[in-house]
C-alpha positions as CSV (number, residue, x, y, z in Angstrom):
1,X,0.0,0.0,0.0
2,X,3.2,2.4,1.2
3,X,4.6,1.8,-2.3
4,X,1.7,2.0,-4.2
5,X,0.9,5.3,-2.9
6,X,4.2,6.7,-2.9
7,X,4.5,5.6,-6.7
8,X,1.9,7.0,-7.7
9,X,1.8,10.4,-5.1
10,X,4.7,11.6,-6.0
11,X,4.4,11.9,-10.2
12,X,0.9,13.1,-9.2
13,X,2.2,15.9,-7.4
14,X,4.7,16.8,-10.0
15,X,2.0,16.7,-13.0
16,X,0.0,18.6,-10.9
17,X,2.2,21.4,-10.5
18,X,3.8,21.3,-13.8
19,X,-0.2,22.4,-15.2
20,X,-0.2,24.7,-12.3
21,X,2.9,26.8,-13.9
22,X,1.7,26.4,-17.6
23,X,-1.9,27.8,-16.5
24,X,0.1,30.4,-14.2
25,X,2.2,31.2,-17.1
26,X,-1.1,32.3,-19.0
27,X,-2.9,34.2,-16.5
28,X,0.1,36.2,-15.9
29,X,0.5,37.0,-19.3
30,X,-2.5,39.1,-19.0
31,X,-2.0,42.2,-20.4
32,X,0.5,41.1,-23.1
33,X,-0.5,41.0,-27.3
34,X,-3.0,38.1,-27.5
35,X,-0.1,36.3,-30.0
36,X,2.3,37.5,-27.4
37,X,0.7,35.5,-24.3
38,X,0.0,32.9,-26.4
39,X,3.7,32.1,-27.5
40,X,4.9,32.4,-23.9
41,X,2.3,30.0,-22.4
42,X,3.6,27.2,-25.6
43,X,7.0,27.8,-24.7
44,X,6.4,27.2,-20.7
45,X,4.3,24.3,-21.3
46,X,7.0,22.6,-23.8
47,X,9.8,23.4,-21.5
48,X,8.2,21.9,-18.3
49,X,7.6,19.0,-21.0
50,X,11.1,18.2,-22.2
51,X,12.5,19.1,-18.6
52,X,10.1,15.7,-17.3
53,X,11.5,13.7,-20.3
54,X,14.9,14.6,-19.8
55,X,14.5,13.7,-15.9
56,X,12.7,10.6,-16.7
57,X,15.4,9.4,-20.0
58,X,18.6,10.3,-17.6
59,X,16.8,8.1,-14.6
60,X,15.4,5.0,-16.6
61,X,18.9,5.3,-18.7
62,X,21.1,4.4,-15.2
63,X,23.2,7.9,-16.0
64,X,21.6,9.6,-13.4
65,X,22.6,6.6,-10.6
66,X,26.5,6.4,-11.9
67,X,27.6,7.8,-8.7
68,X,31.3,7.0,-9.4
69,X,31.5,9.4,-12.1
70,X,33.4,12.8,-11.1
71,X,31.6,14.7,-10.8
72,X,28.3,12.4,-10.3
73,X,25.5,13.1,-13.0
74,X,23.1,13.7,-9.7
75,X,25.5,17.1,-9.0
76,X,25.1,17.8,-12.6
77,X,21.7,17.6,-12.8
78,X,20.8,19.2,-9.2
79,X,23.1,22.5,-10.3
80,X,21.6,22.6,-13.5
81,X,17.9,22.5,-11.5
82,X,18.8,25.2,-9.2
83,X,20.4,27.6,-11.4
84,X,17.6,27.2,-14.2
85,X,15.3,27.9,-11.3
86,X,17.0,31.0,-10.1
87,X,17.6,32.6,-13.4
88,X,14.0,32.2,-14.0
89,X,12.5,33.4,-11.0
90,X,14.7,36.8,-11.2
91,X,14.1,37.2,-15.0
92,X,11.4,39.3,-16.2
93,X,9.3,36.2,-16.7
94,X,9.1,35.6,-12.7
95,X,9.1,40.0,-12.2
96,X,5.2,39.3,-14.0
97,X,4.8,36.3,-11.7
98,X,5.4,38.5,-8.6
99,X,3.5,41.5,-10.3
100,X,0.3,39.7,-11.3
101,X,-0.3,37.3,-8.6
102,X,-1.5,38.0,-5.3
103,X,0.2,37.0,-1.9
104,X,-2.4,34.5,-1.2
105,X,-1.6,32.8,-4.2
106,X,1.9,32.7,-3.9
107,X,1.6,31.8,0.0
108,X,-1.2,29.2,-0.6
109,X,0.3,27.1,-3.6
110,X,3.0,26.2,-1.2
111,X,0.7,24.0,0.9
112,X,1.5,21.4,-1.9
113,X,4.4,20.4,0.3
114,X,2.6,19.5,3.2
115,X,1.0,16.2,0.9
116,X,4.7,15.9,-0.4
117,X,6.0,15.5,3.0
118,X,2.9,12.9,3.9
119,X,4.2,10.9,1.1
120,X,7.6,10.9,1.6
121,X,7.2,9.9,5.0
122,X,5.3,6.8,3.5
123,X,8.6,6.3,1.4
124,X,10.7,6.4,4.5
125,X,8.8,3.3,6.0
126,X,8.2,1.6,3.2
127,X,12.1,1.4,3.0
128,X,11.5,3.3,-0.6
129,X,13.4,6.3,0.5
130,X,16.6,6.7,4.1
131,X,14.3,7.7,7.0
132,X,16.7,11.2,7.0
133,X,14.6,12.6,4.5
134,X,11.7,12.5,6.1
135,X,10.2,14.5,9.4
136,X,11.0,12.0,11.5
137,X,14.4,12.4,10.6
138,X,15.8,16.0,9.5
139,X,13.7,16.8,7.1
140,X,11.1,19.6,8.8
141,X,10.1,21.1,5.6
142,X,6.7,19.6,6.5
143,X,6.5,23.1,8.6
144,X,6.2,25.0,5.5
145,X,3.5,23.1,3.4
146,X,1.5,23.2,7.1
147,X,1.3,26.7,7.6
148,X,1.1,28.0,4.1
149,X,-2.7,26.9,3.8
150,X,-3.7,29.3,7.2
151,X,-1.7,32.3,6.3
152,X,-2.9,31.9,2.5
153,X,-6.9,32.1,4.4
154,X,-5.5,35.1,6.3
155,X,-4.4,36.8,3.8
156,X,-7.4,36.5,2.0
157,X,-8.9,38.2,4.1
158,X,-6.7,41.1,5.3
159,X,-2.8,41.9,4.7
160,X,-0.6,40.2,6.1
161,X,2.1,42.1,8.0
162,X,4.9,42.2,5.4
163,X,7.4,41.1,8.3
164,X,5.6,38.2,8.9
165,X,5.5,37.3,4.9
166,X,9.3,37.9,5.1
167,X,10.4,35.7,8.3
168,X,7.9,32.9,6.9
169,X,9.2,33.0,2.9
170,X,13.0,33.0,4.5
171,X,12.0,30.2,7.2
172,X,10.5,28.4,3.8
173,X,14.0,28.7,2.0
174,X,16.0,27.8,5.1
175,X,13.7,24.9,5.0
176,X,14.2,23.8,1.5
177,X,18.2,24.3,1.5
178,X,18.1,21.8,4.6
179,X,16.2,19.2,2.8
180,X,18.8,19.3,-0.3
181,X,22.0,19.3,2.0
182,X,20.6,16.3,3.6
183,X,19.8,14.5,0.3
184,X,23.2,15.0,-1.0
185,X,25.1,14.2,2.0
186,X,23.0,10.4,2.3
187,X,24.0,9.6,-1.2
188,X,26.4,7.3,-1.8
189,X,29.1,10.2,-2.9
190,X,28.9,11.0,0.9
191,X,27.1,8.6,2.7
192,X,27.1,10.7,5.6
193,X,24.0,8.6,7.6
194,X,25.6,5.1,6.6
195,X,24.9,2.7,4.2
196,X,21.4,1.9,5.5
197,X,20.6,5.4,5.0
198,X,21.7,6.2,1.7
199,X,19.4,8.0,-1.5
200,X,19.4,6.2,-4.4
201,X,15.3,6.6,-4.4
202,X,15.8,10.2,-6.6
203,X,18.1,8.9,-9.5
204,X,15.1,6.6,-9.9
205,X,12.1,7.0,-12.1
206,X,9.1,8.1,-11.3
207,X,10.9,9.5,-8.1
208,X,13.0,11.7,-9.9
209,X,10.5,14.0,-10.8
210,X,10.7,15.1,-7.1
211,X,12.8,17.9,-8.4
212,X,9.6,19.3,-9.6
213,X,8.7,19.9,-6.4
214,X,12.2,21.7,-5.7
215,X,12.3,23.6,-8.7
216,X,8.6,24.6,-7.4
217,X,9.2,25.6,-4.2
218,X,12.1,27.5,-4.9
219,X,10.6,29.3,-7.7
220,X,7.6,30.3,-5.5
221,X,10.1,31.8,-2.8
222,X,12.2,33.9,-5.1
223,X,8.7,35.3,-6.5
224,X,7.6,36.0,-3.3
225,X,10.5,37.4,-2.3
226,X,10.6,39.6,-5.4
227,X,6.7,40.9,-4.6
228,X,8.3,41.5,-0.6
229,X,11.1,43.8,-2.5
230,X,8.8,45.6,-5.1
231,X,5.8,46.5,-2.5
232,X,8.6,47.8,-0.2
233,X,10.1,49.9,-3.0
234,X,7.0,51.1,-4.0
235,X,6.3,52.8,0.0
236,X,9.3,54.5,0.4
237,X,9.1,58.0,-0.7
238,X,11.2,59.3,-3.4
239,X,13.6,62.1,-2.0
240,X,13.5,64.9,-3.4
241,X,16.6,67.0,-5.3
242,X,17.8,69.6,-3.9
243,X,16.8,73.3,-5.0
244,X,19.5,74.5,-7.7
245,X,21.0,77.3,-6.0
């Protein structure tokens, strides 16, 4: 049952998501040429679609698991997730992201990890996945997907204060760079938890697609992060020249 739902849960989660961007990518084209919006929504939706290939070829091809490789394809792959993620989210394709969606929005999309961390937990005791990476071990990302949900409803109704936005999008990030540093340092390039504990479970397919979720999370922080900046801009007065004398 464990394996069956994490099997299943996890590729779920990532398709889900993946259409969450592509339909995210459209309503925040609003505004733009008709032809205009329409290009950039095709172009979103074929990248997220030749990203899950990719991930899924490199996994069900064994390259992704050749861990004695220097440097190891999961490296590779991991910097090459994270810096596509950045340069997105800070490019003027995430500035309309952070300009055209709402708080709530952005807050309440991350409650997707709170599922995420369920499941993973299932992994963990179904042996699919080292228990290190789950909450019970030092994975406390769980925090995140379970609080994003109520301050989403809060800020529905009213503003949130922009300090608490700020302490719980950093908290989020801290979160997330935790989770990764443990991943790498239980695979077997580190095996930092011992060989019982090592992750092999994300060079495998469907469980490579986790880095969906990653990729997801991240990008949702640094657009948050982005709004945080631009609203805060936005209250502080100009100041004024000076007279010409």
């Amino acid at each position: 049952m464990d394996t069956t739902l994490v099997r299943i849960g996890i590729p779920a989660i990532a398709l889900a998501l993946s259409a969450l961007f592509v339909a995210a990518t459209w309503l925040t084209g609003d505004g733009l040429d008709p032809a205009a919006r329409r290009r950039r929504t095709i172009l979103a939706g074929a990248g997220v679609a030749i990203w899950l290939a990719a991930q899924a070829a490199a996994a069900l091809s064994g390259w992704l698991g050749r861990f004695e490789l220097r440097p190891p394809p999961i490296v590779i792959w991991f910097a090459s997730m994270l810096v596509m993620t950045l340069a997105l989210g800070w490019s003027p394709f995430g500035r309309r992201f952070a300009d055209k969606l709402p708080f709530v929005a952005l807050i309440g999309f991350q409650a997707f990890r709170l599922p995420l961390e369920l499941i993973m937990h299932r992994a963990a005791v179904a042996g699919i996945m080292p228990n290190v990476m789950s909450y019970t071990g030092y994975n406390f990302d769980i925090v995140t997907g379970a609080t994003a949900l109520p301050l989403a409803l809060y800020a529905w109704r009213r503003p949130l204060p922009r300090w608490l936005m700020m302490l719980w999008n950093l908290t989020g990030q801290i979160l997330l760079i935790v989770v990764a540093v443990v991943a790498f340092a239980a695979s077997p390039v580190f095996r930092a938890f011992g060989d019982d504990q090592l992750n092999v479970w994300v060079v495998q397919f469907p469980y490579v697609w986790i880095a969906v979720m990653v990729a997801a999370a991240l990008f949702g922080h640094v657009v948050t992060m982005r709004k945080l900046l631009a609203e805060r801009r936005a209250k502080v007065p100009a100041v004024a020249a000076p007279a010409a004398l």
